[in-house]
C-alpha positions, 0 to 999 in steps of 0.5 A: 125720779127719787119720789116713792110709788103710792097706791091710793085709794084703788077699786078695781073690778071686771064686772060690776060690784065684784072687785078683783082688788082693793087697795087703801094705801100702799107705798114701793121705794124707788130703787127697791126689791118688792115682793107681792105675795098671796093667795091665788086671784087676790089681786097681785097680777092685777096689781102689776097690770094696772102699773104697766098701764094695761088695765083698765086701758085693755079691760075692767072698770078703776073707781075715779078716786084711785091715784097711782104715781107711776107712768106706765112708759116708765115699767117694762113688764114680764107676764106669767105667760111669756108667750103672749106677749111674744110678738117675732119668733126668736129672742134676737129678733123680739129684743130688736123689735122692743128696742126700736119701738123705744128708738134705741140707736142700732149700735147701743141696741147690739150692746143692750141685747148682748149684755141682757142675754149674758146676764140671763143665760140665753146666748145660745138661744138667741136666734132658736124659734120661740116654738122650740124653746122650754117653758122655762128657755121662754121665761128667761128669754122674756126677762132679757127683752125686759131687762133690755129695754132698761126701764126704771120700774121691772114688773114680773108675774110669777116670773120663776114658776117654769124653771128650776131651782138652779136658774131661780137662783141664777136669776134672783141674784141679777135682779137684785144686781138690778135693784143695786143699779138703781132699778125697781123690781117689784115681783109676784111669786107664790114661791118664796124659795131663794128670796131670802138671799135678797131680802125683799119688802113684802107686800101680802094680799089676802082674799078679800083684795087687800093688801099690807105691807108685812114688818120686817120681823114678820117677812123675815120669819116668812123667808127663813121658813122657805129657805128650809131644803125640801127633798123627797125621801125615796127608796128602790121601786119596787116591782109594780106592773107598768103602764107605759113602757118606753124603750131605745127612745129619741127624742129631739127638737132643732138643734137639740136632742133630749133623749138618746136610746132611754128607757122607762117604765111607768107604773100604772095608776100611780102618780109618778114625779117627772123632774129636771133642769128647765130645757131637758125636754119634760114638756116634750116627753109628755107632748111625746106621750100624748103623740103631738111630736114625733119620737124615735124607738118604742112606746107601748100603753099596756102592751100595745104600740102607741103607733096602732092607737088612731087619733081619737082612741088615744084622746080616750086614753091620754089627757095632757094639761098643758103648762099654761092654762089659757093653751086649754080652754075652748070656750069663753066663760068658765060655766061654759067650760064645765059644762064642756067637761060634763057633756065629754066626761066620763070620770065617775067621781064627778056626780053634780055634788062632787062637782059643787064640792070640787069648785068650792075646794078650788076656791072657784064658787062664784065664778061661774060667768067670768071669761076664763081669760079675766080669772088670774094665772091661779084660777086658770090653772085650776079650772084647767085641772079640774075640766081634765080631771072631768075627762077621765081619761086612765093616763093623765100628764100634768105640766106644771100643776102647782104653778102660780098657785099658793100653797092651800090651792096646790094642795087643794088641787092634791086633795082633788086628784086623791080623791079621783083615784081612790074612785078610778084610779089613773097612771098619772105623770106630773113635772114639776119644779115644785117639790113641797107638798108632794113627798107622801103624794107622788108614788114615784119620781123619774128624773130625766138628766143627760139624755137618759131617764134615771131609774124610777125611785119610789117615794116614801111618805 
């Protein structure tokens, strides 16, 4: 099929006269490489939702009028949260599971998940439990299942924001190896980085809904802008006094260790950088933290072993954001969860003004009764980080804070935490695969490479 993707005349909403996207007239070549791009909960995840067919089928209300000239049997879609549409508990077993429903014969089945692995680096990861994969081993695992499945049409929801810059690359290269094939790639990304090696068309929402197709000069200047290295400017630490003190760590999952007999020292109440490549073992050194995995050697917070903390003391004294959202929220509508955080929360800074003022700044004003799950990856993730800034607890670990979010919300989200501490100050670590934005606001960055923690490196404004 050669005819163009248009996209006439859609309103889309969850709840009445409140419309999540607004589109006039859009169009996508076949065998194209499109990027959407756009403030968080401008309508982009929508948009790739209604083109896999998921919506309004599972959700939301589409005006008649709307007319879309793709069958939803003719994409294969990748999600912002790969687990959830993880249904086995290995990539072997999720890419044969895919492949039969489509009724791929057994032989060219074997030849499609080999092939699809290779291209996506996961060989090895084959027949690892989903459980003990890194945020990132799950995207690129549900990106071989997408790629197997050989549809047409590839939707992908912030498909890099896990991984780091090296498997980005890797990755964009054979989607446009893809698009060479004849495919259609159509992608939603805040990140910008590694697209200008593929040249997109960009489609740019904004925040009334709507969206444009940007001329070409104008993508090209958006593109050659990302491409600019970002790198943080750091020097010797110097001597502050440490939070959290780890020596002799071990730290392992099946069939892999990530540390081996490190060391750390984590200054207290600053904000510390955690990098490293996608499965070193980041998340699980938080989780670590937060004692949900077991560890080997000693971890002590302000002197005292973690070991003699009970449950509910540590849950005063660590809060873990976890890396998606939707992990975090315990009720059903976002009122409900600020209302959670406000009965259990302690963080001084949070008067009934401040919290008026933070929910603006966050672009969340008018939200109040929408059911966290309908918000989009964005707006999730920074009512995530605003019920745990609530808590106020004096050791915070962010994994992954500013992905899916546009780069005025990631800094919102900057300005927020700024303003905690400078009222009660906590030893925070975030991992992150993002670097912009942070030189000037992390204190201190520890990278995490070879088993080993390198040494803390202060970060100069």
């Amino acid at each position: 099929m050669t005819d163009p993707i248009t996209i006439q005349n859609v309103i889309f909403s969850y709840q009445a006269h409140q419309p999540v996207l607004q589109l006039a007239d859009l169009t996508i070549p076949r065998g194209s490489f499109t990027l959407l791009y756009g403030p968080s909960g401008s309508g982009k995840s929508t948009l790739l939702r209604l083109l896999a067919g998921l919506l309004p089928k599972y959700g939301g209300h589409l005006n008649a009028q709307a007319a879309i000239n793709l069958a939803p049997q003719e994409t294969a879609m990748l999600f912002q949260d790969p687990s959830l549409q993880f249904a086995l508990d290995t990539p072997q077993h999720e890419a044969e599971f895919a492949l039969e429903n489509l009724q791929v014969h057994r032989h060219q089945m074997r030849h499609r998940i080999r092939d699809a692995f290779a291209t996506v680096g996961i060989s090895d990861l084959a027949d690892r439990q989903f459980a003990t994969l890194s945020g990132g081993e799950k995207q690129r695992a549900a990106l071989a299942v997408v790629i197997a499945m050989h549809r047409p049409v590839i939707l992908l929801d912030e498909p890099f924001a896990s991984l780091d810059a090296k498997n980005r690359a890797l990755l964009l290269a054979q989607l446009q190896a893809q698009v060479a094939a004849g495919k259609t790639v159509i992608i939603a990304d805040h990140d910008l980085a590694n697209y200008q090696a593929v040249q997109p068309q960009i489609i740019r929402f904004d925040r009334a809904h709507q969206a444009t197709q940007l001329p070409e000069a104008a993508a090209q200047a958006l593109l050659t802008a990302a491409a600019q290295p970002i790198a943080l400017p750091t020097q010797a630490a110097r001597t502050w006094p440490a939070a959290i003190v780890g020596r002799k760590l071990v730290l392992e999952r099946p069939h892999q260790r990530l540390l081996d007999q490190a060391n750390c020292q984590i200054p207290a109440n600053k904000i510390t950088l955690l990098t490293g490549e996608s499965g070193s073992g980041k998340s699980t050194l938080l989780k670590c933290l937060a004692k949900l995995v077991p560890y080997q050697g000693e971890l002590t917070l302000q002197g005292r072993s973690l070991q003699k903390y009970r449950p509910r003391q540590w849950g005063r004294q660590v809060g873990l954001v976890f890396q998606h959202a939707a992990d975090q929220f315990l009720n059903v509508t976002m009122a409900e969860e600020l209302a959670l955080s406000q009965a259990q929360g302690r963080h001084p800074y949070f008067t009934p003004a401040n919290l008026t003022a933070a929910i603006d700044l966050l672009g969340l004003t008018g939200l109040a009764d929408r059911v966290v799950y309908s918000l989009s990856g964005g707006q999730q993730k920074k009512l995530q980080l605003l019920v745990m800034l609530m808590m106020g607890q004096p050791v915070l670990l962010l994994d992954e804070p500013f992905a899916g979010l546009d780069a005025a919300s990631a800094q919102a989200v900057r300005q927020l935490i700024t303003a905690c501490q400078a009222v009660q100050p906590a030893t925070i670590i975030v991992v992150s695969h993002q670097l912009a934005g942070l030189a000037g606001w992390v204190d201190c960055h520890l990278h995490l490479s070879h088993q080993q923690l390198q040494d803390l490196a202060e970060v100069r404004s």
